[in-house]
HTML snippet that shows the backbone in 3Dmol.js (N, CA, C, O; Angstrom):
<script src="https://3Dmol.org/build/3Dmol-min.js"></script>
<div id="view" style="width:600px;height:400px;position:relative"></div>
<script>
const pdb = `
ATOM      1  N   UNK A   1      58.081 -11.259   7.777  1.00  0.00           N
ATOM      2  CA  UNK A   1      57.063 -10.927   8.756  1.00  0.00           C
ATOM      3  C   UNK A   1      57.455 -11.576  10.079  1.00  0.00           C
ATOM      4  O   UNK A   1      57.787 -12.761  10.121  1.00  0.00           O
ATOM      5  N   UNK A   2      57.412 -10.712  11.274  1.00  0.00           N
ATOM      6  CA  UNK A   2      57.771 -11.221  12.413  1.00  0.00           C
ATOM      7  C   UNK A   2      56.205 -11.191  13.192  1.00  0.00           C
ATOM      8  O   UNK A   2      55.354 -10.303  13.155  1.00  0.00           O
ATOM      9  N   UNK A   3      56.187 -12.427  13.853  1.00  0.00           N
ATOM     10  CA  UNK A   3      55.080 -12.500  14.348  1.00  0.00           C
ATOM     11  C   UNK A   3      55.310 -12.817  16.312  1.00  0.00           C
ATOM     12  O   UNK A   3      55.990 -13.643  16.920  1.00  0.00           O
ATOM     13  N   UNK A   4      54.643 -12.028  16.645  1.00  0.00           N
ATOM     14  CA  UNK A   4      54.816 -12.396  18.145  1.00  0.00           C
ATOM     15  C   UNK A   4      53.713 -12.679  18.936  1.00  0.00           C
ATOM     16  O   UNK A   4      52.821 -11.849  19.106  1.00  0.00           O
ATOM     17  N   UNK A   5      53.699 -14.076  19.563  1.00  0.00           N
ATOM     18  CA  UNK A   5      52.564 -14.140  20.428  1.00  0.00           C
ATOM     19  C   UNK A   5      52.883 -13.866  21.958  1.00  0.00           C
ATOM     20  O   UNK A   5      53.767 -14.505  22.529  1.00  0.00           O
ATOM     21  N   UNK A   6      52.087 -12.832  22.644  1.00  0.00           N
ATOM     22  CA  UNK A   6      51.930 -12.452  24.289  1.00  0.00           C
ATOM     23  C   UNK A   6      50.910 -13.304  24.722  1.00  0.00           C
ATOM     24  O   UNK A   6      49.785 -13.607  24.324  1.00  0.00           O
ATOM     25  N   UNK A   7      51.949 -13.725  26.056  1.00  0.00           N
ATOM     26  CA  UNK A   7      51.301 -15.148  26.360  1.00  0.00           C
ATOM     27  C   UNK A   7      51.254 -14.779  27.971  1.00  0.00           C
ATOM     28  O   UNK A   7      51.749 -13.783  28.498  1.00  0.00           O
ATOM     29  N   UNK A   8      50.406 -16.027  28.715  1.00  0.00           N
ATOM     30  CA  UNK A   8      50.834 -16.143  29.759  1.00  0.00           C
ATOM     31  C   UNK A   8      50.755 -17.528  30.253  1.00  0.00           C
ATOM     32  O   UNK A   8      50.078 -18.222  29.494  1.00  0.00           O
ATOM     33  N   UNK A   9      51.197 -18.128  31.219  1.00  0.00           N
ATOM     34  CA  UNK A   9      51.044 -19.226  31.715  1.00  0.00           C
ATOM     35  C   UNK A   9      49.509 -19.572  32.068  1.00  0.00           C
ATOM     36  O   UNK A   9      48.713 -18.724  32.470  1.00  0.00           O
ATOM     37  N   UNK A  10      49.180 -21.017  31.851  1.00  0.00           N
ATOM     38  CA  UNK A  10      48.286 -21.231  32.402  1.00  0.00           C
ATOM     39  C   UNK A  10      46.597 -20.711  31.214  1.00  0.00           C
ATOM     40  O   UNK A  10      45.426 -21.080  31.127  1.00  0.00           O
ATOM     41  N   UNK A  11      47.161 -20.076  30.794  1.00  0.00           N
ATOM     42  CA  UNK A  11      45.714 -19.477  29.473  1.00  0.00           C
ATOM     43  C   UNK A  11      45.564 -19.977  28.754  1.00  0.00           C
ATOM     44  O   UNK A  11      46.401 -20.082  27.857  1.00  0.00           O
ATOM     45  N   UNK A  12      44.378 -20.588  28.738  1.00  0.00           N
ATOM     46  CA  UNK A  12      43.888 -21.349  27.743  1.00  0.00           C
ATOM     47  C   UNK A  12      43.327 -20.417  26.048  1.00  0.00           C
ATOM     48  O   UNK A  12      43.440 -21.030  24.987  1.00  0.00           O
ATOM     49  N   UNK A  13      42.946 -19.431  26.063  1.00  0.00           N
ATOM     50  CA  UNK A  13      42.958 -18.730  24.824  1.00  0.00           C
ATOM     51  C   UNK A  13      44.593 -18.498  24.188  1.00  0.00           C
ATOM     52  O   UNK A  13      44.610 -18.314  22.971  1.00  0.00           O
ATOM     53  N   UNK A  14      45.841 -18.490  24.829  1.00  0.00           N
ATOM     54  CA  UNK A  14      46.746 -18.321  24.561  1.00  0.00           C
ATOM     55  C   UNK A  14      47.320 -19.278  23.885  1.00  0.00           C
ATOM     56  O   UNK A  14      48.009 -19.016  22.899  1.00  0.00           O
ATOM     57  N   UNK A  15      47.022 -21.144  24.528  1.00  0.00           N
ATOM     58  CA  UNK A  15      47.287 -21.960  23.610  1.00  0.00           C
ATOM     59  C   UNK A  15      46.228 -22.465  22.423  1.00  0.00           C
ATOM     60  O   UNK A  15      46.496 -23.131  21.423  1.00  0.00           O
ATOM     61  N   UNK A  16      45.075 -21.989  22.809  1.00  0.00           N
ATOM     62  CA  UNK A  16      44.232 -21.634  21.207  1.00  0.00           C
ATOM     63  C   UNK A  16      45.133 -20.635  20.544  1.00  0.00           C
ATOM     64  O   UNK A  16      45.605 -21.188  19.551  1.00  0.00           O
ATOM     65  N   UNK A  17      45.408 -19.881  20.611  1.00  0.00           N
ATOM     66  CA  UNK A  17      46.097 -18.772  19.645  1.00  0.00           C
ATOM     67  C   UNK A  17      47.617 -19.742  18.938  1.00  0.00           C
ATOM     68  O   UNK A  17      47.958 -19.832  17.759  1.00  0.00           O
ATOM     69  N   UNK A  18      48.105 -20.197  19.859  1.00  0.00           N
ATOM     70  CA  UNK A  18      49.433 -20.404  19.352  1.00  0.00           C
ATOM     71  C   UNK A  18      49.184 -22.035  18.432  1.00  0.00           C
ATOM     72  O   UNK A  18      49.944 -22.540  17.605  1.00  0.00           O
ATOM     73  N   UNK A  19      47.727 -22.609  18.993  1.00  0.00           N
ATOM     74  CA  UNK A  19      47.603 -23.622  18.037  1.00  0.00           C
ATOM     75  C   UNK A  19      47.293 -23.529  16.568  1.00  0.00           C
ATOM     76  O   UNK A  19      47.702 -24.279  15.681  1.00  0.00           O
ATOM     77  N   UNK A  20      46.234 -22.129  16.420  1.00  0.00           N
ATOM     78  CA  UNK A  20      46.144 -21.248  15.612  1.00  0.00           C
ATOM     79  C   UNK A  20      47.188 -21.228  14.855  1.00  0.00           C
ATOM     80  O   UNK A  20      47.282 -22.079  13.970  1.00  0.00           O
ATOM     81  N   UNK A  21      47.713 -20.723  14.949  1.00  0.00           N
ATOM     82  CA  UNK A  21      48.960 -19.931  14.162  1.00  0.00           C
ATOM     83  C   UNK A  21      50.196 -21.161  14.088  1.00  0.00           C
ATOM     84  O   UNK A  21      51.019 -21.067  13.177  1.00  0.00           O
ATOM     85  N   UNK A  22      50.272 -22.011  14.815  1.00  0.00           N
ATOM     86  CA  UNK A  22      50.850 -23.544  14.280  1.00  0.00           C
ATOM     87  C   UNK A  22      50.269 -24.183  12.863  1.00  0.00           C
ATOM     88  O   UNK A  22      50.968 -24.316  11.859  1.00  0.00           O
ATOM     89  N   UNK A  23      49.228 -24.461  12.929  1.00  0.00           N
ATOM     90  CA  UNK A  23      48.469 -24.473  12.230  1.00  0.00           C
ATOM     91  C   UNK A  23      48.605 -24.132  11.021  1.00  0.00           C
ATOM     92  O   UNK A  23      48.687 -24.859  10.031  1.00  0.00           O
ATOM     93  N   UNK A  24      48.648 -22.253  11.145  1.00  0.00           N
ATOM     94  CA  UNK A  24      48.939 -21.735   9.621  1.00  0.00           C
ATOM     95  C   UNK A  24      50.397 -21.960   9.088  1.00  0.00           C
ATOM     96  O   UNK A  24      50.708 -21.441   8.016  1.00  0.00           O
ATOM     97  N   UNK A  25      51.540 -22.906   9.973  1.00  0.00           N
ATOM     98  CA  UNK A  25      52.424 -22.794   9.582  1.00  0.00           C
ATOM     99  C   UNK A  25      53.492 -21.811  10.176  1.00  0.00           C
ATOM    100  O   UNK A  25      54.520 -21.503   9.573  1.00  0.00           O
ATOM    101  N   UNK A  26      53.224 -21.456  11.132  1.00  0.00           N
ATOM    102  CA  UNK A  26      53.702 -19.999  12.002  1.00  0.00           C
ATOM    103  C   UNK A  26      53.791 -20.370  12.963  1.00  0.00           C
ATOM    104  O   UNK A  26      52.941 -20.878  13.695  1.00  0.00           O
ATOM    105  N   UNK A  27      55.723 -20.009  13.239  1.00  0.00           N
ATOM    106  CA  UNK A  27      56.098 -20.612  14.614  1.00  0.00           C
ATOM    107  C   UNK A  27      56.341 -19.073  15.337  1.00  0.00           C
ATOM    108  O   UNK A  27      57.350 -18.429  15.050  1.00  0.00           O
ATOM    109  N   UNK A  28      55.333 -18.554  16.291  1.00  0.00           N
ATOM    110  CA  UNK A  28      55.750 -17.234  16.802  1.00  0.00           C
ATOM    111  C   UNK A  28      56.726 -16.995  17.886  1.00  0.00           C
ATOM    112  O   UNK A  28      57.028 -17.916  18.645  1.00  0.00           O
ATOM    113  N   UNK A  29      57.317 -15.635  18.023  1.00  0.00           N
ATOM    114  CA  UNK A  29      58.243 -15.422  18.964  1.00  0.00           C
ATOM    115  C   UNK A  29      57.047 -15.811  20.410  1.00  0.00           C
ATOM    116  O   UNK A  29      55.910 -15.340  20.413  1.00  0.00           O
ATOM    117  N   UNK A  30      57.541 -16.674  21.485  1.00  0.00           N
ATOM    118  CA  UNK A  30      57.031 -16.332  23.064  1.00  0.00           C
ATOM    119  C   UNK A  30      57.366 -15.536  23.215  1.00  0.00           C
ATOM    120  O   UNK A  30      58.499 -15.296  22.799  1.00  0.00           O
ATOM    121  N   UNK A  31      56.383 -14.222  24.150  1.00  0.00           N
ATOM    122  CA  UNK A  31      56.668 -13.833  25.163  1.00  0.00           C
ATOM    123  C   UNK A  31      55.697 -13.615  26.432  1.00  0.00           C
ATOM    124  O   UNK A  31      54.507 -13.314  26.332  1.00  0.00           O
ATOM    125  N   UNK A  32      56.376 -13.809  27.611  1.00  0.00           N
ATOM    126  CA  UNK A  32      55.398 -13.836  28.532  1.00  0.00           C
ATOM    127  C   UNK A  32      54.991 -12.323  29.072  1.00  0.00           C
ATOM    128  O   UNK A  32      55.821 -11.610  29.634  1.00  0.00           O
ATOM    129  N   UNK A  33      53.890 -11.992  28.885  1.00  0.00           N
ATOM    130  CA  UNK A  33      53.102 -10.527  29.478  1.00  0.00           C
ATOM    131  C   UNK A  33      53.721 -10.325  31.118  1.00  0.00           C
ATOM    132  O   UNK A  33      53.840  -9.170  31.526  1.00  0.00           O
ATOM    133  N   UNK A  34      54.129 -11.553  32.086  1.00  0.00           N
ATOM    134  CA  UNK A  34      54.194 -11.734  33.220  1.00  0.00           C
ATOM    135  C   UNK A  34      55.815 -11.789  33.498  1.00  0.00           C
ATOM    136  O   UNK A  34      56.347 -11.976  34.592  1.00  0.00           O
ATOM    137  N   UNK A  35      56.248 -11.649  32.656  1.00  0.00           N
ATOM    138  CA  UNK A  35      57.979 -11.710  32.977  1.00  0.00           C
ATOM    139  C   UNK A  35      58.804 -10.061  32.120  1.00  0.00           C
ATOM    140  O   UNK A  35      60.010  -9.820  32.082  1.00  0.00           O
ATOM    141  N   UNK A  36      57.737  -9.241  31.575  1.00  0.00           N
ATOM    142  CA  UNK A  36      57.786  -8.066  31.462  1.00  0.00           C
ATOM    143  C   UNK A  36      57.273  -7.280  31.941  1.00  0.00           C
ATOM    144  O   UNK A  36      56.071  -7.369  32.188  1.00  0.00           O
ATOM    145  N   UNK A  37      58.108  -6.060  32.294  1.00  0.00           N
ATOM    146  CA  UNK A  37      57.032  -5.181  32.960  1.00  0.00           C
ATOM    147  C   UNK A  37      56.454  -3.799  31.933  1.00  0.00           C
ATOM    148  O   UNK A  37      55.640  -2.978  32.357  1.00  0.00           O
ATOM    149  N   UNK A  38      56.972  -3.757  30.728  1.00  0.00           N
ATOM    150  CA  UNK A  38      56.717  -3.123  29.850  1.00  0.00           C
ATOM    151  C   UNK A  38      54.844  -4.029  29.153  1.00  0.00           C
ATOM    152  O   UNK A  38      53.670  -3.661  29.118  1.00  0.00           O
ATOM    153  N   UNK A  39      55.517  -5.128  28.793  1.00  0.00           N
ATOM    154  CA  UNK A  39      54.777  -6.107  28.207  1.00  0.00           C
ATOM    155  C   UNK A  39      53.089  -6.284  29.151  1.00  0.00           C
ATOM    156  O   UNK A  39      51.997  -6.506  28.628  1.00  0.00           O
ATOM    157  N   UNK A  40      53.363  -6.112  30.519  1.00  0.00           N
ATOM    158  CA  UNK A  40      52.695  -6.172  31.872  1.00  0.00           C
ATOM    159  C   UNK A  40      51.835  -5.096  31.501  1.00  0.00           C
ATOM    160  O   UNK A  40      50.671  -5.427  31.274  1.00  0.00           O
ATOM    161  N   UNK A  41      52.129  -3.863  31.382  1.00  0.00           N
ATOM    162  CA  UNK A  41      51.696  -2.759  31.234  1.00  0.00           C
ATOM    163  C   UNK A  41      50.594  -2.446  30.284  1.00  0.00           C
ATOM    164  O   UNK A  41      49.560  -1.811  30.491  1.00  0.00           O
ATOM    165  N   UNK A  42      51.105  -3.128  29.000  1.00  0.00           N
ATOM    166  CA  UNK A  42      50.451  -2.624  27.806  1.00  0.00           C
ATOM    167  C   UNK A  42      49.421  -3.389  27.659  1.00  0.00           C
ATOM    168  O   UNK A  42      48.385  -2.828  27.298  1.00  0.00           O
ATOM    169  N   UNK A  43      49.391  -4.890  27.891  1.00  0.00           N
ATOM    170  CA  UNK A  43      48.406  -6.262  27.588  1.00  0.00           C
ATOM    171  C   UNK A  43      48.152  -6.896  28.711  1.00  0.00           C
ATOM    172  O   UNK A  43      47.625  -7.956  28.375  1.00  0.00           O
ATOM    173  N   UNK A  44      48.261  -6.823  30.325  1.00  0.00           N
ATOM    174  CA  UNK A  44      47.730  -7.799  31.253  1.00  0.00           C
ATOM    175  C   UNK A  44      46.886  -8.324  30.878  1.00  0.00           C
ATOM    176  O   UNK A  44      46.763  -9.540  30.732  1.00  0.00           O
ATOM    177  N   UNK A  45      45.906  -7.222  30.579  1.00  0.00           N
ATOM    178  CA  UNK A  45      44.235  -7.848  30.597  1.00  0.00           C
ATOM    179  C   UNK A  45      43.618  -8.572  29.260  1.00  0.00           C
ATOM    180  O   UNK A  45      42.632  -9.221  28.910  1.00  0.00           O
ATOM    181  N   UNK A  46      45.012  -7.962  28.672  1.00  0.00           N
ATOM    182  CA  UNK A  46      44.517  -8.666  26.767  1.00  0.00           C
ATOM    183  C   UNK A  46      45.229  -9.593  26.255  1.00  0.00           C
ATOM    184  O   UNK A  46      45.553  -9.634  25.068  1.00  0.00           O
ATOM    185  N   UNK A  47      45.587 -10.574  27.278  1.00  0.00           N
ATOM    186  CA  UNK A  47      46.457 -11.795  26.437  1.00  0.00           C
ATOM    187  C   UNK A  47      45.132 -12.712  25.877  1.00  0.00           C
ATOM    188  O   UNK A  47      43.990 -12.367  26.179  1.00  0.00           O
ATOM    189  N   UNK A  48      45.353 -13.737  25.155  1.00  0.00           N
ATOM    190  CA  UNK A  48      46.712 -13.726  24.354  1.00  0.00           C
ATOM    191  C   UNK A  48      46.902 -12.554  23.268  1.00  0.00           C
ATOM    192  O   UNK A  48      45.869 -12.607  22.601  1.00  0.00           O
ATOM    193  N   UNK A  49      47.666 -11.582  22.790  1.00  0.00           N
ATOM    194  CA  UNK A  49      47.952 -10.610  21.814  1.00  0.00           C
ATOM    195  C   UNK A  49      48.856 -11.388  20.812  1.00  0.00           C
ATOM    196  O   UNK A  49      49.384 -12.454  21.127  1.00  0.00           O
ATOM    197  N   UNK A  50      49.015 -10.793  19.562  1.00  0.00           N
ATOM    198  CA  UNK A  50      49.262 -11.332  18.393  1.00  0.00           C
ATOM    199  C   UNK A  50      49.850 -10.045  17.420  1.00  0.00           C
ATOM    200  O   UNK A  50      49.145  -9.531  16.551  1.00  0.00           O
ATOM    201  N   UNK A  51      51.222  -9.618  17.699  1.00  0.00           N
ATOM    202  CA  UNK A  51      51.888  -8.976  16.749  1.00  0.00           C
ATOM    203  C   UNK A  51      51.990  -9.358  15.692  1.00  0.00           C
ATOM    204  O   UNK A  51      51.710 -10.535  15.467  1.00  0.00           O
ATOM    205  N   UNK A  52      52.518  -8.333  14.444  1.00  0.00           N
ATOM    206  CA  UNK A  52      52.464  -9.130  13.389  1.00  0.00           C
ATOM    207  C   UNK A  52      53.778  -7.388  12.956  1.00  0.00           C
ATOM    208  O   UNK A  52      53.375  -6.241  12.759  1.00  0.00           O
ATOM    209  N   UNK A  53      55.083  -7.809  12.947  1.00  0.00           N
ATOM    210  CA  UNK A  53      55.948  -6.552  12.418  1.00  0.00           C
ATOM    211  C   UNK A  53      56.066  -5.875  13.262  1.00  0.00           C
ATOM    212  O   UNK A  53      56.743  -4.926  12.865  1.00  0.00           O
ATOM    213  N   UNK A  54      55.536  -5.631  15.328  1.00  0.00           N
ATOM    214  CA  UNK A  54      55.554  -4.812  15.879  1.00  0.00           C
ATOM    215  C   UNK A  54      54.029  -4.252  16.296  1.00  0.00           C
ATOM    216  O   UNK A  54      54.050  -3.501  17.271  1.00  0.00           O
ATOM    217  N   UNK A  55      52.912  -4.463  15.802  1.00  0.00           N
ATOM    218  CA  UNK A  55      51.549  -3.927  15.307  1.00  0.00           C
ATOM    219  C   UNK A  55      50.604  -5.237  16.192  1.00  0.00           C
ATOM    220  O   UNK A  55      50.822  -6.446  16.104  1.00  0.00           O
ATOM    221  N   UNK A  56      49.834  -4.751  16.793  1.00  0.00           N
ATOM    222  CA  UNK A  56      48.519  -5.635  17.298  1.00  0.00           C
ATOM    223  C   UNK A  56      47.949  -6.129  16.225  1.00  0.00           C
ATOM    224  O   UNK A  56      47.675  -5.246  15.412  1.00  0.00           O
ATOM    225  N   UNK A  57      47.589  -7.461  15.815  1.00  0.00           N
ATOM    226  CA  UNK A  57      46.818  -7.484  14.546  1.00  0.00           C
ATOM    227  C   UNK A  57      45.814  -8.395  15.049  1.00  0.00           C
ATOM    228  O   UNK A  57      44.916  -8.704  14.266  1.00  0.00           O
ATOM    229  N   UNK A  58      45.805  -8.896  16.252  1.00  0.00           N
ATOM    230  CA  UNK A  58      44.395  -9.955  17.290  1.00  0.00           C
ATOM    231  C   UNK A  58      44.845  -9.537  18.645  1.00  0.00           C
ATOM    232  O   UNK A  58      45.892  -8.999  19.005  1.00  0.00           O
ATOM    233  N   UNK A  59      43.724  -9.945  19.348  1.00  0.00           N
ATOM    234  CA  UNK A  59      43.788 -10.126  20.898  1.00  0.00           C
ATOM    235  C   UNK A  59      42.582 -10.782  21.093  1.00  0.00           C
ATOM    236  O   UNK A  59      41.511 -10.781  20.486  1.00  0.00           O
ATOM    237  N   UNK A  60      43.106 -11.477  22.320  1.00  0.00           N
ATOM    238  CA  UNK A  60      41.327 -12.531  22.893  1.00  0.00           C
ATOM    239  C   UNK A  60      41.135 -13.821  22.268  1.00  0.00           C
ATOM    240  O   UNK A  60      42.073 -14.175  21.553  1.00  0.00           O
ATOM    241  N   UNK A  61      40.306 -14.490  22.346  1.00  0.00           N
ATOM    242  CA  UNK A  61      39.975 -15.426  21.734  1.00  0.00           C
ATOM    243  C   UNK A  61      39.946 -15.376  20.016  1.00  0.00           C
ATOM    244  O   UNK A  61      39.016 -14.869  19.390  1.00  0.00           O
ATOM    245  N   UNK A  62      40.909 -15.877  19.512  1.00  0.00           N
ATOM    246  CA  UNK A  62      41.622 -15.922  17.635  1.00  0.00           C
ATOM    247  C   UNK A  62      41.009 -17.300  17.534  1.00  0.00           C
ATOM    248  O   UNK A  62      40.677 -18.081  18.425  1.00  0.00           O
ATOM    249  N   UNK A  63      40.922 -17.430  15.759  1.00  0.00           N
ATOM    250  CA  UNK A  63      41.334 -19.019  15.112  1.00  0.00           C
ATOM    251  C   UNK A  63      41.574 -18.705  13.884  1.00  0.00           C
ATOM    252  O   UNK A  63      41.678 -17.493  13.695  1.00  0.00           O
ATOM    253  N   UNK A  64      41.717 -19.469  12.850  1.00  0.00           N
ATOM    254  CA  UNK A  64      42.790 -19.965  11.430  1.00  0.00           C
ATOM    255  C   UNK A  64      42.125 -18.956  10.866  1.00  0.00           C
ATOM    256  O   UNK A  64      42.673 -18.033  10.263  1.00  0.00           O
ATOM    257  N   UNK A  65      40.809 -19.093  11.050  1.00  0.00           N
ATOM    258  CA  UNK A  65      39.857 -17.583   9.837  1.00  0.00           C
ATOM    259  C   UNK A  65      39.869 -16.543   9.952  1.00  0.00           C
ATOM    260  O   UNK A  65      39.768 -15.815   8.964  1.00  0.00           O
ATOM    261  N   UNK A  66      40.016 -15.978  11.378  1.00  0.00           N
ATOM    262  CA  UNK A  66      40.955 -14.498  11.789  1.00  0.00           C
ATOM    263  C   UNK A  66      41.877 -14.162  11.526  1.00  0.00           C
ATOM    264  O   UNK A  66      42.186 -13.001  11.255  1.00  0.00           O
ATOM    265  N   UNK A  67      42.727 -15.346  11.544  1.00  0.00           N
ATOM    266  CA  UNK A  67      44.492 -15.182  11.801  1.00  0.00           C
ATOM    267  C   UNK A  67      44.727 -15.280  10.054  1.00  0.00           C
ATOM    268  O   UNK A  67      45.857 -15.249   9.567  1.00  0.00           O
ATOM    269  N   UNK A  68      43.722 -15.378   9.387  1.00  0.00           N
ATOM    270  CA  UNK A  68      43.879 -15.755   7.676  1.00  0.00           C
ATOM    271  C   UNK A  68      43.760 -13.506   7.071  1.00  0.00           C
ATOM    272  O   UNK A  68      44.267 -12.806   6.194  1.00  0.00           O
ATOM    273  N   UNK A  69      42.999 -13.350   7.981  1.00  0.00           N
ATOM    274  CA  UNK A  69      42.580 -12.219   7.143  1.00  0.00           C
ATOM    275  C   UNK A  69      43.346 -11.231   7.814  1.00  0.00           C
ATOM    276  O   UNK A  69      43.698 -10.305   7.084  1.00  0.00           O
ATOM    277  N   UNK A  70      43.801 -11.152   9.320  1.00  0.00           N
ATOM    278  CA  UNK A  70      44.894 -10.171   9.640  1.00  0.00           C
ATOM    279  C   UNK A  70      46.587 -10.604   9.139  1.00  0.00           C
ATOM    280  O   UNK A  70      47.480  -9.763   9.244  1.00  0.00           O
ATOM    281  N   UNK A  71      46.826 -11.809   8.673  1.00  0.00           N
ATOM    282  CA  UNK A  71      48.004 -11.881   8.458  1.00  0.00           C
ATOM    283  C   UNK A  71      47.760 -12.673   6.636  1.00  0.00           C
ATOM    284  O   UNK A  71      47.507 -13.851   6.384  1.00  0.00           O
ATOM    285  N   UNK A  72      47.876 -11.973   6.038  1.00  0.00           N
ATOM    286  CA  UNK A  72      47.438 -12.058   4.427  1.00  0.00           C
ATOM    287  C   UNK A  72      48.727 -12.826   4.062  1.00  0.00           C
ATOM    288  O   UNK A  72      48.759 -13.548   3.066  1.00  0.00           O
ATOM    289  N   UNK A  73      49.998 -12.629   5.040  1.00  0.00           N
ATOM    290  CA  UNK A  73      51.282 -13.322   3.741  1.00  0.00           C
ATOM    291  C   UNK A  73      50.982 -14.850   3.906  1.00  0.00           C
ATOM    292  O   UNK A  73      51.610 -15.588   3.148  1.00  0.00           O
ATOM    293  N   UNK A  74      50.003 -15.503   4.898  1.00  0.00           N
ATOM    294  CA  UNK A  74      50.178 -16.327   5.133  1.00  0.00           C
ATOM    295  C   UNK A  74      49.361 -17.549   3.982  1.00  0.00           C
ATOM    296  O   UNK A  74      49.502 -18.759   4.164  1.00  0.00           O
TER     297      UNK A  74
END
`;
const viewer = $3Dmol.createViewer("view");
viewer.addModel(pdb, "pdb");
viewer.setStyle({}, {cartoon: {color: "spectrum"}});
viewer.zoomTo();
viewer.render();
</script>
């Protein structure tokens, strides 16, 4: 399972998310929404986002009990 967190500088839901998912043991790919312009496109307004294989599986404000039931291998 590849997991990717869309991030941006400075967001505080973004390092909730990635503490999140530390947490479960899950070190995710960075990437910044702001240093893509593809990435820019799809999520400005919805960081932090939370791939899981390619697939949205959170956006917005996440924690361990969300991130438990969209990502089951964990």
């Amino acid at each position: 399972m590849q997991v990717v967190l869309i991030t941006r500088q400075g967001c505080h839901l973004c390092d909730e998310a990635l503490a999140a998912l530390n947490a479960l043991g899950i070190e995710p790919e960075l990437r910044d929404v702001d240093a893509d312009t593809e990435l820019h496109r799809l999520y400005d307004w919805r960081v932090p986002v939370i791939l899981s294989d390619g697939r949205v599986v959170a956006e917005g404000r996440t924690d361990q009990a969300a991130l438990r039931k969209v990502l089951p291998a964990v």
